[in-house]
VOVEXDO-394584 format. One record per residue: x, y, z of N, C-alpha, C, CB in turn; residue in one letter. Coordinates in Angstrom, 3 decimals. Each point is the difference from the previous one (the first is absolute). Glycine has a CB too. Layout:
REM VOVEXDO-394584
REC       nc1       nc2       nc3      cac1      cac2      cac3       cc1       cc2       cc3      cbc1      cbc2      cbc3  res
REC         X         Y         Z         X         Y         Z         X         Y         Z         X         Y         Z    A
...
REM end
This chain:
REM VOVEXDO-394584
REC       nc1       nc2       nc3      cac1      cac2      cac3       cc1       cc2       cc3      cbc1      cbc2      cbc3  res
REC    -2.346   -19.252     0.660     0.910     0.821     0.778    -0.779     1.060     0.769     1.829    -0.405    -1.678    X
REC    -1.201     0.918     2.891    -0.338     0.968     0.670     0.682     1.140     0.035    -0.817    -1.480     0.935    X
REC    -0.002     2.670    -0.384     1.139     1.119     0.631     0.140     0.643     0.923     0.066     0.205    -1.399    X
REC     0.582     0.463     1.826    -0.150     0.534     0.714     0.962     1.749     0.135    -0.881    -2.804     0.648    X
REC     0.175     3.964    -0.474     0.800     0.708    -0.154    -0.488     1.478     1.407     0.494    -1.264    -3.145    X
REC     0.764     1.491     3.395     0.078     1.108     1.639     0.129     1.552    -0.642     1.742    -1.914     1.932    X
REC    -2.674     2.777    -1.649     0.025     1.255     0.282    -0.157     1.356     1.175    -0.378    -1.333    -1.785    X
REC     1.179     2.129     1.651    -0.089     0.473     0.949    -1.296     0.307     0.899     1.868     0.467    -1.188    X
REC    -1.775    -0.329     2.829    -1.883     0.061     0.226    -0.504     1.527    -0.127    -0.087    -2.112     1.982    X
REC     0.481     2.819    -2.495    -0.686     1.083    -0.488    -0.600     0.067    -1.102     1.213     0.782     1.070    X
REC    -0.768    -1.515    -1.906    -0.899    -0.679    -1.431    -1.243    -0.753     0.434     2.204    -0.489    -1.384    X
REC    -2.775     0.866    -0.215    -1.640    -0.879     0.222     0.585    -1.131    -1.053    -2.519     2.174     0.370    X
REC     1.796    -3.239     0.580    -0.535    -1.260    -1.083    -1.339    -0.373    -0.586     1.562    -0.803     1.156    X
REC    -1.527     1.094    -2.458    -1.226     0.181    -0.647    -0.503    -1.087    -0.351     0.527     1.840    -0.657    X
REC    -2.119    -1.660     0.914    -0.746    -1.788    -0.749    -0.512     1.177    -1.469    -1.679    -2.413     2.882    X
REC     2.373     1.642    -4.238    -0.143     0.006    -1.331    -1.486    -0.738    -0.344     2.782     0.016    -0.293    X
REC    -3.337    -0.627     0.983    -0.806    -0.387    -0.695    -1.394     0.680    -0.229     1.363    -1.724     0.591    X
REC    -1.904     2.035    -1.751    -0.838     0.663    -0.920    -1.308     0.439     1.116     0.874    -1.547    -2.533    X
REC    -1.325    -0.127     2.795    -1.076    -0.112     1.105    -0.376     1.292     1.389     0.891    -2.683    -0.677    X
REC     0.757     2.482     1.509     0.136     0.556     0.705     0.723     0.860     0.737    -0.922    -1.247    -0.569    X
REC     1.439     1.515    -0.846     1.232     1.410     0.134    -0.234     1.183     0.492     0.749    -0.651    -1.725    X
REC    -1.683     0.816     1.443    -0.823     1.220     0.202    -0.185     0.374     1.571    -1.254    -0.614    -2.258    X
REC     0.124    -0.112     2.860    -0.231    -0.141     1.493     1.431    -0.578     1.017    -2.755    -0.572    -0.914    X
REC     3.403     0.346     0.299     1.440    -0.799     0.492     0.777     1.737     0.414     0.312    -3.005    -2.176    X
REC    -0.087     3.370     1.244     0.088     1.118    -0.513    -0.181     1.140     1.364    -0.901    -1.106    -2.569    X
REC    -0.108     1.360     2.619    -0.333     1.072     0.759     0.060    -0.487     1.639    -1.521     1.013    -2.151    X
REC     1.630    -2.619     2.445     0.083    -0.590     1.597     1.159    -0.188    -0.089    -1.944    -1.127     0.656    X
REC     2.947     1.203    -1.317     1.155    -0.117    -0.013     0.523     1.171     0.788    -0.104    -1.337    -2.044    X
REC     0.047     2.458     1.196     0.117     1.733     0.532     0.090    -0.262     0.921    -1.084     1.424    -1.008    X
REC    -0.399    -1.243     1.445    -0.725     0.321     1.648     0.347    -0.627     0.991    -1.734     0.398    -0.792    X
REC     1.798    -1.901     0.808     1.350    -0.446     0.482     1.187    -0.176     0.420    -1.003     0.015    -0.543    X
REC     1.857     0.859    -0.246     1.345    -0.348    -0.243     0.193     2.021     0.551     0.292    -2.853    -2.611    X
REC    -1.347     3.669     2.670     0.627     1.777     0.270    -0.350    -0.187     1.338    -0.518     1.840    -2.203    X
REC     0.080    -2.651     3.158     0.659    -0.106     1.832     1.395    -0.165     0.019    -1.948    -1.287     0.988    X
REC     2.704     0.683    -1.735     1.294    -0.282     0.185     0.792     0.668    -0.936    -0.566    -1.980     0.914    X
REC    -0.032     2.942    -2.026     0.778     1.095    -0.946    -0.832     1.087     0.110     1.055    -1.463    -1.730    X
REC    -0.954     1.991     2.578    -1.317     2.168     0.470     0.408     0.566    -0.894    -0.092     0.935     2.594    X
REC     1.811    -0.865    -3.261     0.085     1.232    -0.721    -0.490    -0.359    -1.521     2.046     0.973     1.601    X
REC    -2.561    -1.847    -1.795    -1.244    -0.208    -1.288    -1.027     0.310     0.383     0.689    -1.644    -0.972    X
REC    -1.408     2.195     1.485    -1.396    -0.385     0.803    -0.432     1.337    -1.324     0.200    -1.000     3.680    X
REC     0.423     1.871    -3.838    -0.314     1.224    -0.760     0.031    -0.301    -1.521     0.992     1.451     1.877    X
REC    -0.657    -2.501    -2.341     0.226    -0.258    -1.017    -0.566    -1.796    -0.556     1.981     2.213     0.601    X
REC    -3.157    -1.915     0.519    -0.628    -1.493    -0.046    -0.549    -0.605    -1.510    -0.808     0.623     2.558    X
REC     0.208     0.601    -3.124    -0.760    -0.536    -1.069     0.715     0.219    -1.307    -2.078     0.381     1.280    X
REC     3.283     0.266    -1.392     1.214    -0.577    -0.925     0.267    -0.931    -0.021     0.773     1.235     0.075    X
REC    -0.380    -1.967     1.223     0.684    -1.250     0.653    -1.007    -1.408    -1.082     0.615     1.410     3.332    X
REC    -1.784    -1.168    -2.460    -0.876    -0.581    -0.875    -0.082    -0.360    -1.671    -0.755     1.037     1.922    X
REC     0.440    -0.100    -2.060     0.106     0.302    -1.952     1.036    -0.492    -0.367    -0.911     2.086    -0.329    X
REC     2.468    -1.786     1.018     1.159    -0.638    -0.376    -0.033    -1.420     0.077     1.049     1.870     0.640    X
REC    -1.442    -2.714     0.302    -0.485    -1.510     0.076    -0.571    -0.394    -0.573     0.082    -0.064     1.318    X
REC    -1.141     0.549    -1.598    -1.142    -0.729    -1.008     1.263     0.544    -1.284    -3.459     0.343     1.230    X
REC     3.551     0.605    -1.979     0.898    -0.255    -0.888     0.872    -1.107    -0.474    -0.330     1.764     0.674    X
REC     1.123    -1.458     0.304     0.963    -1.146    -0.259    -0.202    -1.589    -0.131     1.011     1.692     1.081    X
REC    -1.870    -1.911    -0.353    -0.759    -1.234     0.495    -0.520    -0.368    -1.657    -0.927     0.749     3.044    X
REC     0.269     0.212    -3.667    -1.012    -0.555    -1.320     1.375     0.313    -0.907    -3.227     0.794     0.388    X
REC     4.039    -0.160    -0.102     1.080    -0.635    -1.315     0.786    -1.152     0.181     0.351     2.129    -0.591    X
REC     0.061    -1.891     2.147     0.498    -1.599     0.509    -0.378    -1.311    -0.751    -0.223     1.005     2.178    X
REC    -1.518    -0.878    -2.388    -0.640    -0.788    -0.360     0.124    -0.432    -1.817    -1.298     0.921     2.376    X
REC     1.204     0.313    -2.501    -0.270     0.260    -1.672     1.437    -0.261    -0.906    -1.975     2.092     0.623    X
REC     3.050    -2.111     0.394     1.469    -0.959    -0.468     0.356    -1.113     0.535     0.888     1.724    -0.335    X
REC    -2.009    -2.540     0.890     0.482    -1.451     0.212     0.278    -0.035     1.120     0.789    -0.490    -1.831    X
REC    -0.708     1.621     3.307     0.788     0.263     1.157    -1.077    -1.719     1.558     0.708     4.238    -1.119    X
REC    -0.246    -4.629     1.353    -0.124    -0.755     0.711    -0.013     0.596     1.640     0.919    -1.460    -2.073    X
REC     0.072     2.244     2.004     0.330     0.443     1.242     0.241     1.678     0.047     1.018    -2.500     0.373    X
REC    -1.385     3.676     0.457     0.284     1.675    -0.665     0.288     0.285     1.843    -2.192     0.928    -2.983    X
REC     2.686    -0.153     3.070     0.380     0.796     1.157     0.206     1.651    -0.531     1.258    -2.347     1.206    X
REC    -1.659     3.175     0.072     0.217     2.056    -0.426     0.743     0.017     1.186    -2.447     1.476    -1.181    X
REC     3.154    -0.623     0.227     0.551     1.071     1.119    -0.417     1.154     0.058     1.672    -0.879    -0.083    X
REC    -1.829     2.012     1.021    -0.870     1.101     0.183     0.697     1.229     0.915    -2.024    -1.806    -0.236    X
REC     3.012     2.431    -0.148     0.667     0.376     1.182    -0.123     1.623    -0.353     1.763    -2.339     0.558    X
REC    -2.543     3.236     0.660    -0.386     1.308    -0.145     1.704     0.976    -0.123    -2.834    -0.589     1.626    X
REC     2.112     1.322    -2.842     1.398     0.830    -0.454    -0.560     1.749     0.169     1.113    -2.234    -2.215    X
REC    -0.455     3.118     2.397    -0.004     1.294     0.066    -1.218     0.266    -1.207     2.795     0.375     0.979    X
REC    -2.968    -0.781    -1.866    -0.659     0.436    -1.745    -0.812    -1.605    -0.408     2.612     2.051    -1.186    X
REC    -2.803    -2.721     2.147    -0.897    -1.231    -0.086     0.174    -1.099     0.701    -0.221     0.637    -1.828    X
REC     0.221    -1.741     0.905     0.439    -1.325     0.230     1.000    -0.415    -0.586    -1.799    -0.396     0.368    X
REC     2.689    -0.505     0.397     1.022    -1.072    -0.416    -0.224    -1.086    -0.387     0.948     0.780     1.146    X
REC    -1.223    -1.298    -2.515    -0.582    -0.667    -0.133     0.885    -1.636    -0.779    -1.870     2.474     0.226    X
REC     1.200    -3.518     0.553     1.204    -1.313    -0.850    -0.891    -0.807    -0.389     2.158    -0.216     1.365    X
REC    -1.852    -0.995    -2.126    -0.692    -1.068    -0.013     1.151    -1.378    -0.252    -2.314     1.627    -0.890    X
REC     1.362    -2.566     1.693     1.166    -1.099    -1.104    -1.490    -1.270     0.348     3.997     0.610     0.654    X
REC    -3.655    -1.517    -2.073    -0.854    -1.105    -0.206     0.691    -1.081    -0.439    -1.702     1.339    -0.425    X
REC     1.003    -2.576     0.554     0.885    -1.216    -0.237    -0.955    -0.724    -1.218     1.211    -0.334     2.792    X
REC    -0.614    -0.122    -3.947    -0.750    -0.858    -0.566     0.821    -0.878    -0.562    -1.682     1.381    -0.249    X
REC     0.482    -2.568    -0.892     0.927    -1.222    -0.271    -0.894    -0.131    -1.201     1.070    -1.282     2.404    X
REC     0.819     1.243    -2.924    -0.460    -0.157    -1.861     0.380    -1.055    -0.685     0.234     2.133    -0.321    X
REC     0.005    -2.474    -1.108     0.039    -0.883    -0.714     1.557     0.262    -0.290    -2.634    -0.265    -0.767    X
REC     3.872    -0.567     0.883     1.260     0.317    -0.117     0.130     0.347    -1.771     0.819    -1.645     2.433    X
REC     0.903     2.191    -2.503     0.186     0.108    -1.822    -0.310    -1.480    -0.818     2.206     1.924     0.367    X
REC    -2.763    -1.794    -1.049    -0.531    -0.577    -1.107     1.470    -1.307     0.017    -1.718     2.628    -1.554    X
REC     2.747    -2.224     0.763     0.926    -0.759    -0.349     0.914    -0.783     1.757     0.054     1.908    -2.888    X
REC    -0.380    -1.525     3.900     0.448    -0.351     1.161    -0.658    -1.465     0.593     0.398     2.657     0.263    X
REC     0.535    -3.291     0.385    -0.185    -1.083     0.734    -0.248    -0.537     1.186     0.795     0.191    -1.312    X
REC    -1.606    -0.425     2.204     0.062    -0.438     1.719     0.984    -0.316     0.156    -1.758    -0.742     0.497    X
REC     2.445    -0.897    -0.903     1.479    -0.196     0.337     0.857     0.448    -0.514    -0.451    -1.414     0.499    X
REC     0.656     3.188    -0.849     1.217     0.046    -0.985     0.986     0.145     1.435    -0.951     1.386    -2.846    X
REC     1.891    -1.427     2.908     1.158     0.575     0.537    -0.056     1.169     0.428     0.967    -1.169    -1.163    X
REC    -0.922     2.176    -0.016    -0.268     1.242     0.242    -1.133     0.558    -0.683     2.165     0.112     0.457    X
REC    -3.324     0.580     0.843    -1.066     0.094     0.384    -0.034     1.698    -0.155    -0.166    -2.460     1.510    X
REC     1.260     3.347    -1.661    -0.093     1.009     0.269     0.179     0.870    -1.276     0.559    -0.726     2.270    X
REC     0.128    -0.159    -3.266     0.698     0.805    -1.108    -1.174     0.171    -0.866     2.500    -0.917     0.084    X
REC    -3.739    -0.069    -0.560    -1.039     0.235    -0.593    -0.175     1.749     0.337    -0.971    -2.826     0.178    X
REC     0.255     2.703     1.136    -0.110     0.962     0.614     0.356     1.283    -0.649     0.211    -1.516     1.632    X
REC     1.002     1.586    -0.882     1.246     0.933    -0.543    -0.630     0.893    -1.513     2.220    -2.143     1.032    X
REC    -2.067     0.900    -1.913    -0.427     0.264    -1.470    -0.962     1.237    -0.488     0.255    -2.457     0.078    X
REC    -1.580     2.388     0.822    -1.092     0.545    -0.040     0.082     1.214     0.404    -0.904    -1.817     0.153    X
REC     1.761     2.423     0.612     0.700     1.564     0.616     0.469     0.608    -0.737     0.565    -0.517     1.663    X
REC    -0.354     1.369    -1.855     0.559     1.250    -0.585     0.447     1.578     0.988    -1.628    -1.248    -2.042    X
REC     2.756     1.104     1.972     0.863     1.343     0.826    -0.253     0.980    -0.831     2.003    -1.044     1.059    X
REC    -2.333     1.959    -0.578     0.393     1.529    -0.394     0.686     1.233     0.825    -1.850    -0.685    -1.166    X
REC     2.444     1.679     0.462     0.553     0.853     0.758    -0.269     1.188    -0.429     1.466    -1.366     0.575    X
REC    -1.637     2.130     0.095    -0.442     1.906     0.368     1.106     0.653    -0.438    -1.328    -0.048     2.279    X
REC     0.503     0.829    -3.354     1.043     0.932    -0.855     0.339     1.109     0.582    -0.799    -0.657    -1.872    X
REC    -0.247     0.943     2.812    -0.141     1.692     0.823    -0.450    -0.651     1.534    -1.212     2.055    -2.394    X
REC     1.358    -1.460     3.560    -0.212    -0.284     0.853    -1.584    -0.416     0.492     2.195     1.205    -0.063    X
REC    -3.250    -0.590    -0.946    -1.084    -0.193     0.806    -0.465    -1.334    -1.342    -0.676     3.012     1.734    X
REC     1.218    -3.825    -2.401    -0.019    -0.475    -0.885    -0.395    -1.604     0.845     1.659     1.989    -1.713    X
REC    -2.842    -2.323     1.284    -0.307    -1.988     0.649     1.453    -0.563    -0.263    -2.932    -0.764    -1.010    X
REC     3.118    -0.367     1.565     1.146    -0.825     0.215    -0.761    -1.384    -0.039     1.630     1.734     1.473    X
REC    -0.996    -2.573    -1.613    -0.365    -1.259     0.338     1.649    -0.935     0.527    -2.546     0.289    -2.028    X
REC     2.687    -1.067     2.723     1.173    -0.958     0.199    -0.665    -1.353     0.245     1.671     1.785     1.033    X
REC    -0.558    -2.544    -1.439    -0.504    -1.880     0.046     0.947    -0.397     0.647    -1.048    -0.671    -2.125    X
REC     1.050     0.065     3.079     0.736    -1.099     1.089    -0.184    -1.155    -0.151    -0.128     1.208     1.465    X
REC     0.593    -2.650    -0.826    -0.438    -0.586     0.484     0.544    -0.294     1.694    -0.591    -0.467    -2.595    X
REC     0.039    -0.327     3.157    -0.472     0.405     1.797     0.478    -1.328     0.618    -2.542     1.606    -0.183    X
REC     2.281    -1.959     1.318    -0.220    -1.334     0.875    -0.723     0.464     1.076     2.064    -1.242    -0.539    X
REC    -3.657     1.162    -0.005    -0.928     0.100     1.502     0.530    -1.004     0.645    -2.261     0.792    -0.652    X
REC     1.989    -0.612     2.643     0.302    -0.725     1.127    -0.671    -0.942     0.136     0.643     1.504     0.880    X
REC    -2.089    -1.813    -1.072    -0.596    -1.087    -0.208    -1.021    -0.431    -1.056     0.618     0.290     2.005    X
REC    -0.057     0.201    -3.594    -0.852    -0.322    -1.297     0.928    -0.476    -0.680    -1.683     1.589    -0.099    X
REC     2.990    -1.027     0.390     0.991    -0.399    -1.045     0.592     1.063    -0.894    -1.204    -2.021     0.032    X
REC     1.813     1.403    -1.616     0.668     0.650    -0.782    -1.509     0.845    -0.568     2.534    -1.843    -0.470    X
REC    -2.479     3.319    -0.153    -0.774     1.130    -0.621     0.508     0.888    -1.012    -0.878    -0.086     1.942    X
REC     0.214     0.428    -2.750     0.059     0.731    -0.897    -0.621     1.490     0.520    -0.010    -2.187    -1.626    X
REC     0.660     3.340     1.064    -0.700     1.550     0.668     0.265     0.747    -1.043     0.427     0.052     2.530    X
REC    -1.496     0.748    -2.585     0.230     1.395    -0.888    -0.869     0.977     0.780     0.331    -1.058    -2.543    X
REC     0.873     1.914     3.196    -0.711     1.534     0.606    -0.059     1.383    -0.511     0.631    -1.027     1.652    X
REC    -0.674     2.040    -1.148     0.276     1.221    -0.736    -0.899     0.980     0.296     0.911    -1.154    -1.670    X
REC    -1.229     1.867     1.093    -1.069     1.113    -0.426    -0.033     0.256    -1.654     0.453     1.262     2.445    X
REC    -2.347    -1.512    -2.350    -0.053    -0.450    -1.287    -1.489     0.637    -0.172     1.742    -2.349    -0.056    X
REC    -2.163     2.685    -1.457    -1.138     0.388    -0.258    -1.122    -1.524    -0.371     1.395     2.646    -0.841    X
REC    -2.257    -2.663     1.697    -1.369    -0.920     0.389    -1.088     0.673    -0.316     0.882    -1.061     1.829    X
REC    -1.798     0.419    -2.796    -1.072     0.064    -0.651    -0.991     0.074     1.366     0.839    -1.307    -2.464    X
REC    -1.836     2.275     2.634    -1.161    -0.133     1.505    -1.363    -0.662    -0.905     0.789     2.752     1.906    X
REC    -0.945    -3.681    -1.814    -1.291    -0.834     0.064    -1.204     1.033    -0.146     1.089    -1.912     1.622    X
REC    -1.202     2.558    -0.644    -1.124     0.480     0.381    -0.083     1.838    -1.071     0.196    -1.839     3.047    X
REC     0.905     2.151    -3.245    -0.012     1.701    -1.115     0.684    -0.174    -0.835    -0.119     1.686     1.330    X
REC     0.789    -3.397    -1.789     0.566     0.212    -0.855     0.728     1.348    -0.457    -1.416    -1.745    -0.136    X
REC     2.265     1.848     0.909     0.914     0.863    -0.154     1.350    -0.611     0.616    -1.815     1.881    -0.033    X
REC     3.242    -1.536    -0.532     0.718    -0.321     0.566     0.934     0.727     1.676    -0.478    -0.910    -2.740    X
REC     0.361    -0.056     3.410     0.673     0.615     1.410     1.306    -0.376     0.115    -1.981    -0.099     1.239    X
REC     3.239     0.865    -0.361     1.457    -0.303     0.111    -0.318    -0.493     1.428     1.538     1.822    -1.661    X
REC    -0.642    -3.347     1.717    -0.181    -0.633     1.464     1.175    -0.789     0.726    -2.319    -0.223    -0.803    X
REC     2.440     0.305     1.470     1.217    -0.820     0.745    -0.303    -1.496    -0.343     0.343     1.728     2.159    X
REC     0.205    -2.484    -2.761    -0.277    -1.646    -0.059     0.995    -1.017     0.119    -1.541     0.646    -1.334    X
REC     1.281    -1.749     2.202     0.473    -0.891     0.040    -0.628    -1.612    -0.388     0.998     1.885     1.391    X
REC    -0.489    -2.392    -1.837    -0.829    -1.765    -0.547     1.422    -1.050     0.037    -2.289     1.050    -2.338    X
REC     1.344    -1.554     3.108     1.028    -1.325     0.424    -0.199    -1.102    -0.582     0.168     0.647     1.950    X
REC     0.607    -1.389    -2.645    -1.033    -1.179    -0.453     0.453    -1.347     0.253    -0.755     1.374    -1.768    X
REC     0.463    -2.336     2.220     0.281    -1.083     0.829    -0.248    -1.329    -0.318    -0.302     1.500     1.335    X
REC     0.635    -2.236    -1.845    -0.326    -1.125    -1.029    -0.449    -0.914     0.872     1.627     0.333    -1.808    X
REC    -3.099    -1.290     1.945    -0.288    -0.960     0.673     1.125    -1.259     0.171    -2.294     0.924    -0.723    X
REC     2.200    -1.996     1.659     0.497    -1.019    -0.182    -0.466    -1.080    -0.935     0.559     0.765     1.927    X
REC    -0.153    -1.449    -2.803    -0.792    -0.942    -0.544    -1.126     0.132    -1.193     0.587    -0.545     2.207    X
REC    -0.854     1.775    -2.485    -1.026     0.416    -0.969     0.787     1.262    -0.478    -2.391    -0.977     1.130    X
REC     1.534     1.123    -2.304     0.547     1.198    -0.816    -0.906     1.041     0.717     0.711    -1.127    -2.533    X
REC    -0.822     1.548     3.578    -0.384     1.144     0.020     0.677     1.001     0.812    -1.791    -1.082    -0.565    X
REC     1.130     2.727     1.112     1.105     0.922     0.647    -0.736     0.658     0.743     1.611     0.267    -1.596    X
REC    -1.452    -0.064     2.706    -0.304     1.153     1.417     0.626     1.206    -0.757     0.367    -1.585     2.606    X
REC    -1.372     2.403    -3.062     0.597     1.490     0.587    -0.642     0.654     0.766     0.889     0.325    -1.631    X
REC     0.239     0.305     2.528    -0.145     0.986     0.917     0.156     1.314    -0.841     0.863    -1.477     2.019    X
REC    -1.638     2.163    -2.034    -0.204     1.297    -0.530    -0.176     1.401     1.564    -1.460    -1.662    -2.677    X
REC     2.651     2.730     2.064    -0.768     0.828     0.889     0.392     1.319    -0.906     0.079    -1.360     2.681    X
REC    -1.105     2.483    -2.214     0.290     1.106    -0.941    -0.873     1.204     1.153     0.107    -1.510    -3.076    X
REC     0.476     2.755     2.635    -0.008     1.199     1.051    -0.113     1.173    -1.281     1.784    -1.050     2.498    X
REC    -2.749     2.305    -2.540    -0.019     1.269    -0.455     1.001     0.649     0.490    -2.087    -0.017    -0.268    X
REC     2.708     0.064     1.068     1.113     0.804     0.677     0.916     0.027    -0.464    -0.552    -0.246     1.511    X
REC     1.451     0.105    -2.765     1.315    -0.185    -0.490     0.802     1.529    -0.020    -0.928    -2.247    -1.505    X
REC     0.456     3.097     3.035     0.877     0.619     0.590     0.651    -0.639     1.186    -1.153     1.718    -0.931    X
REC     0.553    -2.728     1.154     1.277    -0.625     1.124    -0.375    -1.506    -0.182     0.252     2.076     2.176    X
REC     0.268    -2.416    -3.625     0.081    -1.049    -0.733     1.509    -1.116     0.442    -1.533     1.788    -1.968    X
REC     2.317    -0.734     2.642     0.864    -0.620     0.603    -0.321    -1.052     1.235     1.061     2.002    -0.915    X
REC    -1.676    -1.521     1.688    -0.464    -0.224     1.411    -1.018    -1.176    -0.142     0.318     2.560     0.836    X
REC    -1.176    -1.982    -1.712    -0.898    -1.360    -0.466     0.277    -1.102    -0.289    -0.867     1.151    -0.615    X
REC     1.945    -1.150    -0.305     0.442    -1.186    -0.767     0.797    -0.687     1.437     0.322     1.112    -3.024    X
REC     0.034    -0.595     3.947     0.470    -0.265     0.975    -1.028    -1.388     1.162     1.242     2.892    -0.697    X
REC    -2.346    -1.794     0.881    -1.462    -0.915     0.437    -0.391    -1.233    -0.721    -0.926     2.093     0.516    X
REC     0.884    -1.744    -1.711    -0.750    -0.433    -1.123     1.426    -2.262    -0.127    -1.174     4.229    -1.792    X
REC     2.235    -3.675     2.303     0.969    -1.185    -0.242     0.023    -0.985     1.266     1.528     1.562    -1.547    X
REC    -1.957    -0.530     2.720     0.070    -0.828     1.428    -1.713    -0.329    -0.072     2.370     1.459     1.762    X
REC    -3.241    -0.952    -2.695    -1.455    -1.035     0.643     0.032    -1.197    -1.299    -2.107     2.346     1.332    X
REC     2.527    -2.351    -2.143     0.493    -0.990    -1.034     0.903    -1.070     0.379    -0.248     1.739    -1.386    X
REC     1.484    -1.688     2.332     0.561    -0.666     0.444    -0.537    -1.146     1.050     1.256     1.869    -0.782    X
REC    -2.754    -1.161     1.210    -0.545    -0.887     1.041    -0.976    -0.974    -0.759     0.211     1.829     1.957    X
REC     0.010    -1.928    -2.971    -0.904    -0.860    -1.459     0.511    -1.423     0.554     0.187     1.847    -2.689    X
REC    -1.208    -2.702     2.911     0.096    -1.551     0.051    -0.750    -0.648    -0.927     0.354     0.088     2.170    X
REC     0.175    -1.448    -2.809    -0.958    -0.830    -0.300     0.342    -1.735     0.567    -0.492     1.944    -2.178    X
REC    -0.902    -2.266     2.134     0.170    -1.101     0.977    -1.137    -1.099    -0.504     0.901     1.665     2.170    X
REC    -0.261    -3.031    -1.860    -1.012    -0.559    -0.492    -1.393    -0.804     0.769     2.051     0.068    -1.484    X
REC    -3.205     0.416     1.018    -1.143     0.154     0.876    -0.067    -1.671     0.416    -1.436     2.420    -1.261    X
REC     1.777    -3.376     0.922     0.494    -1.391     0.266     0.524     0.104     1.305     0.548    -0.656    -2.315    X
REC     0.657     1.245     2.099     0.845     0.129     1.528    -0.690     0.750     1.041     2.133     0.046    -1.157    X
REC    -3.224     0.499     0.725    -0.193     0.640     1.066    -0.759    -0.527     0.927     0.386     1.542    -1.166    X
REC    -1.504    -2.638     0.393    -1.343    -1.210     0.505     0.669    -0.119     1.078    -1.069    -1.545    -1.938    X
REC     2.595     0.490     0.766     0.779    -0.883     1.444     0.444     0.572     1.104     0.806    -1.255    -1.369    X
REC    -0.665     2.217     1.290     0.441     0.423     1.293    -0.939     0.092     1.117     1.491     1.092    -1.243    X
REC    -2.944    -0.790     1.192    -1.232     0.163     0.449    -0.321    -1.414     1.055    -0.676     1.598    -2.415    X
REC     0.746    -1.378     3.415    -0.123    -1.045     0.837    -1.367    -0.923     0.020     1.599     1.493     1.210    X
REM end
């Protein structure tokens, strides 16, 4: 299977890989601040934030990572979302019928006792061209890799069951900002919605 997935063009698309993340990294920037000036001041954040994300992208299985970077009064605006592909639930089937309820299973809702309290909610969806999905969003406390310490983050995970095999696309995206956790989750549902999968077969044939 293939994918394919659309983000806005003010976002970076990051190369994750170990090799050349790094130098990717910094021509990416330099690149991409002719057509964004009001970063130009905040180049070598920009940076550091890429290579970041990029080596955790990596370090959870991420196939695919995109940033968002958007200059705020007191810093950066900062997003991410990554795509990867995992091993489906254990007890689940390729041909079951229903593909989503496994899924389902593995979620857990929670709700905020006090207003500034994590949340979590579970849906299920109909992406436009992946199909039926499983979701759990919210604002939630996330373990940081790198200070092991825990951070509060805007998150969304989509999870998308292959055709034919037990396995699952998730689309993951998550944001530090869960002061306008509203708005995000907003972004965060329309670059998820542009999630395709396709099969790299069909695609030969089409190839003249």
């Amino acid at each position: 299977m293939g994918y394919t997935l659309q983000v806005p063009g003010s976002w970076f698309e990051v190369d994750v890989r170990p090799a050349t993340r790094a130098a990717s990294a910094a021509e990416l920037v330099g690149a991409r601040l002719t057509d964004l000036p009001e970063l130009r001041a905040r180049r070598a954040d920009v940076v550091r934030l890429i290579r970041k994300q990029a080596a955790g992208a990596w370090d959870a299985g991420a196939v695919y990572c995109a940033v968002m970077a958007e200059p705020v009064a007191d810093g950066l605006l900062t997003a991410c979302v990554t795509v990867s592909f995992v091993a489906g639930p254990a007890d689940a089937r390729s041909d079951a019928e229903d593909r989503i309820g496994p899924l389902i299973a593995q979620l857990t809702s929670t709700s905020a006792q006090r207003e500034d309290d994590p949340w979590t909610e579970v849906t299920t969806l109909e992406l436009p061209h992946a199909g039926p999905a499983a979701r759990s969003h919210g604002v939630e406390d996330v373990e940081d890799a790198a200070s092991g310490r825990s951070l509060r983050a805007v998150t969304m995970q989509t999870f998308v069951p292959l055709p034919d095999v037990n396995r699952v696309a998730i689309v993951s995206c998550s944001s530090p900002a869960v002061e306008v956790a509203p708005a995000l989750l907003d972004v965060f549902d329309a670059v998820t919605e542009t999630f395709r999968l396709f099969r790299t077969a069909d695609l030969l044939e089409r190839r003249p």
